[in-house]
Backbone as a chain_set.jsonl record, in Angstrom:
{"seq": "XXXXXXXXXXXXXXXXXXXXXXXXXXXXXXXXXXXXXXXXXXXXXXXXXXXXXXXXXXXXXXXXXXXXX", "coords": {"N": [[14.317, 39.32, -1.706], [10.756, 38.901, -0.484], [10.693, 36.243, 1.77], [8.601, 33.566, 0.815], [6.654, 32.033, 2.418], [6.822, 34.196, 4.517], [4.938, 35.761, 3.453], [2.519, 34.651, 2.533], [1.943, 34.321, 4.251], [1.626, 37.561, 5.862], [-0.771, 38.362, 3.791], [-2.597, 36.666, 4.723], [-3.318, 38.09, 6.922], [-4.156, 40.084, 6.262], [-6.335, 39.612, 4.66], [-7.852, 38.449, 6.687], [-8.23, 40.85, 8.026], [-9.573, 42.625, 6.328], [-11.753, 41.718, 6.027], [-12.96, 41.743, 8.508], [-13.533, 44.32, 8.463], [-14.814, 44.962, 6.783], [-17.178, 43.075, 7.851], [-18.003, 44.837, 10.122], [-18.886, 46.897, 8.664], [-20.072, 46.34, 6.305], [-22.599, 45.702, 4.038], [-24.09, 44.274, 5.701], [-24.482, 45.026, 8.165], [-24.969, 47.305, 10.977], [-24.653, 50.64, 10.676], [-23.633, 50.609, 7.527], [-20.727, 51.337, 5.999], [-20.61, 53.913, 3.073], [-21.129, 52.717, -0.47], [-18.983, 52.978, -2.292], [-16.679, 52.521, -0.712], [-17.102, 50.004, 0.798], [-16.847, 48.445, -1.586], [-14.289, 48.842, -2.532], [-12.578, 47.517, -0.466], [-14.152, 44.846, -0.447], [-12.473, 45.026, -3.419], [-9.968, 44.724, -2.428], [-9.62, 42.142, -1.277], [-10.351, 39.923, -2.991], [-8.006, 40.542, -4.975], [-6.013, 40.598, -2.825], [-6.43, 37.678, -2.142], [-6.348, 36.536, -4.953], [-2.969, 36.949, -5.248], [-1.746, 35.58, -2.83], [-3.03, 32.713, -3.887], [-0.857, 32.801, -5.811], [1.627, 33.302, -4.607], [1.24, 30.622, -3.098], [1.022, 28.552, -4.857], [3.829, 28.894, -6.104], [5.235, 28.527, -3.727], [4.602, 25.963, -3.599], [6.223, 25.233, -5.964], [8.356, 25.279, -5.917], [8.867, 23.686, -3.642], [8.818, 21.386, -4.387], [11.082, 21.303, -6.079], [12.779, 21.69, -4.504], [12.821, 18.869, -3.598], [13.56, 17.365, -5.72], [16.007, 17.511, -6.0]], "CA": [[12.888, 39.093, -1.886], [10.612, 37.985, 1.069], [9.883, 34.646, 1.984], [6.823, 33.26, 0.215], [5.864, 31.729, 3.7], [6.068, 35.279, 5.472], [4.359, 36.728, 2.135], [1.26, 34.361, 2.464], [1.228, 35.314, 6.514], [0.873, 38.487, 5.28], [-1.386, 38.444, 2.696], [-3.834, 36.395, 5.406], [-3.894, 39.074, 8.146], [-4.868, 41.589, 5.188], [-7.235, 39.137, 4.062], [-8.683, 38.477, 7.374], [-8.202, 43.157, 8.619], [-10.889, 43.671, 5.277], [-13.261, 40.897, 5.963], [-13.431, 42.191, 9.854], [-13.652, 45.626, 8.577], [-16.473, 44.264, 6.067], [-18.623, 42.237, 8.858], [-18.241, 45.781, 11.089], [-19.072, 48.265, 8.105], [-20.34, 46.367, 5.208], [-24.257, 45.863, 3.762], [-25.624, 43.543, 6.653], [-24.097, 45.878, 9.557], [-25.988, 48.246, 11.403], [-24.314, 51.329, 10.142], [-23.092, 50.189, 6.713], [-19.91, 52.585, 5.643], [-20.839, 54.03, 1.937], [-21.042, 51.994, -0.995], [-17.375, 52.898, -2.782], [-15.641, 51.988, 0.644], [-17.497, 48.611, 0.507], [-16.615, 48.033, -3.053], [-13.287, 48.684, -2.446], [-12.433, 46.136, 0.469], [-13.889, 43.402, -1.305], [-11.862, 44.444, -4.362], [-8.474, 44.547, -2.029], [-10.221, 40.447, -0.667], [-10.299, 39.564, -4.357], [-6.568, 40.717, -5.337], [-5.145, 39.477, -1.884], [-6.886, 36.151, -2.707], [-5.212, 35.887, -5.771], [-1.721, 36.977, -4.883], [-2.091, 34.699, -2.087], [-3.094, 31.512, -4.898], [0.032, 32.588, -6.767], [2.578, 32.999, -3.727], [1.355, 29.326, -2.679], [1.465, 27.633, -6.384], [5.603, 29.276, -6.475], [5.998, 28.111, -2.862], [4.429, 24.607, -3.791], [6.723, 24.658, -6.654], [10.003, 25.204, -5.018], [9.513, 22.361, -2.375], [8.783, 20.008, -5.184], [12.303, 21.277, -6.971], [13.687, 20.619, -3.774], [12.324, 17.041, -3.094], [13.705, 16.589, -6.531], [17.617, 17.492, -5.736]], "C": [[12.308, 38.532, -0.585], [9.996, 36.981, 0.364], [8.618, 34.561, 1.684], [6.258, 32.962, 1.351], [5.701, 33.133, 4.703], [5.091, 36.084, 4.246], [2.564, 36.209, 2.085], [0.774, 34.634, 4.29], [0.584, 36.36, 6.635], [-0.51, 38.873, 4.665], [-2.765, 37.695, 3.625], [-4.242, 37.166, 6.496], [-4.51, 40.227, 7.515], [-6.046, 41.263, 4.907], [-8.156, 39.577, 5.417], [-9.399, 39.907, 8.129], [-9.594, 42.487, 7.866], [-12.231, 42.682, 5.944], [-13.552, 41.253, 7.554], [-13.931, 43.685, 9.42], [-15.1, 45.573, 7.587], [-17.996, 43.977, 7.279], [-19.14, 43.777, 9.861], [-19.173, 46.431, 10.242], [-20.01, 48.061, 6.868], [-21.762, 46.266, 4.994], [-25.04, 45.574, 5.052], [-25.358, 44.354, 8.432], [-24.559, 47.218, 10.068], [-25.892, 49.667, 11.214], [-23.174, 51.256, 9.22], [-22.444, 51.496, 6.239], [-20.769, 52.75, 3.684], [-20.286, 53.14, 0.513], [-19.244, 52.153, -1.943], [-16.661, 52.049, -1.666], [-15.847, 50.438, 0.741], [-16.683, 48.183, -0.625], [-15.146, 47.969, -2.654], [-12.289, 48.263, -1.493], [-12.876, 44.951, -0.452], [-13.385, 43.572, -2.839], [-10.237, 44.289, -3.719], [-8.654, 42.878, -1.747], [-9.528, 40.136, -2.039], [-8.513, 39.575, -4.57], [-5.78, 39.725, -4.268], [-4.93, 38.178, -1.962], [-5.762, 35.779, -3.864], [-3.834, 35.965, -5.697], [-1.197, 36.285, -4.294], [-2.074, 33.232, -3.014], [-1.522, 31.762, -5.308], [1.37, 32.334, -6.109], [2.219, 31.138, -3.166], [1.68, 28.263, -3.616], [3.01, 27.78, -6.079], [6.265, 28.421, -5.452], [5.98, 26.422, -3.143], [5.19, 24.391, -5.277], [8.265, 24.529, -6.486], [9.889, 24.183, -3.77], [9.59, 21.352, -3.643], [9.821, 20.366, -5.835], [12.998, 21.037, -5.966], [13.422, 19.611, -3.7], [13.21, 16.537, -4.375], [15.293, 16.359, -6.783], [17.946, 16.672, -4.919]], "O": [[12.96, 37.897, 0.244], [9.344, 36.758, -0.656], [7.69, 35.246, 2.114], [5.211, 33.581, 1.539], [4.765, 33.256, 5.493], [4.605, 37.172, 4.556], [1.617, 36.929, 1.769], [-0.159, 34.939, 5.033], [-0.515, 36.507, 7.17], [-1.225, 39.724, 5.193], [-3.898, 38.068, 3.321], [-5.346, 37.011, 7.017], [-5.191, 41.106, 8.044], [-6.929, 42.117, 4.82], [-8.911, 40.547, 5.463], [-10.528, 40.062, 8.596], [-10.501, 41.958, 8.509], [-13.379, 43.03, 6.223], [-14.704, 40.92, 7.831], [-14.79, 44.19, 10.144], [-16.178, 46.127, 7.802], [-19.136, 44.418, 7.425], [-20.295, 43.912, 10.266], [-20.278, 46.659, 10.734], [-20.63, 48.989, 6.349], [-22.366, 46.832, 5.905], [-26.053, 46.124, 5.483], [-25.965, 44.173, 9.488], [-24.418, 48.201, 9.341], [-26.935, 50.25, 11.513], [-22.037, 51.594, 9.552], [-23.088, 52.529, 6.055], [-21.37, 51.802, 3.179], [-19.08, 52.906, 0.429], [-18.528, 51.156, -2.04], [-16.144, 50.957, -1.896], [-14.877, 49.679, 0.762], [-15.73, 47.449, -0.361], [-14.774, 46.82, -2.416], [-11.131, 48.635, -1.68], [-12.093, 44.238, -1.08], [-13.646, 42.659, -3.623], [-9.359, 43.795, -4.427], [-7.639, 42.258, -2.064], [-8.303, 40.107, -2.161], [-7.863, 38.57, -4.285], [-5.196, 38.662, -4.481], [-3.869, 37.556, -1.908], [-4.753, 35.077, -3.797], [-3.293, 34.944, -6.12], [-0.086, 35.964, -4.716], [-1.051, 32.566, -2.86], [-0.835, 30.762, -5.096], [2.188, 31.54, -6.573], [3.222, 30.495, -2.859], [2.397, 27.294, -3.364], [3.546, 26.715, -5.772], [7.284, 27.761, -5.653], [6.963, 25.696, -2.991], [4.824, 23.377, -5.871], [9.07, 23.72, -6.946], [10.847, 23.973, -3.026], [10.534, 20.566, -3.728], [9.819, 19.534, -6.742], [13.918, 20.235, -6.125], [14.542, 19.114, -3.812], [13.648, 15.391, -4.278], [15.804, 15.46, -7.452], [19.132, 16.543, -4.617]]}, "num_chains": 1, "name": "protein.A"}
């Protein structure tokens, strides 16, 4: 399995790709890509986000089972 710490590394260079590819392409940008393509960047944000919450809860629950050995 990978490392939760390279998994949330991950999961923030994906985050940060869409939201660059957002600020280039999305509503307030001077040739905004079509509305599906939008939509579906900030629903990959959304997911990453949470995958992201859930890889950091697991990782913050495996230091605290180590601290406790």
């Amino acid at each position: 399995m990978t490392d939760p710490s390279e998994m949330i590394a991950w999961l923030e260079s994906r985050i940060a790709s869409a939201k660059t590819w957002l600020e280039d392409h999305g509503h307030g940008s001077k040739r905004p890509r079509p509305e599906t393509e939008i939509a579906t960047k900030e629903y990959d944000i959304a997911r990453f986000e949470e995958i992201k919450g859930a890889y950091l809860k697991a990782l913050e629950r495996r230091n605290r089972g180590g601290e406790a050995a």
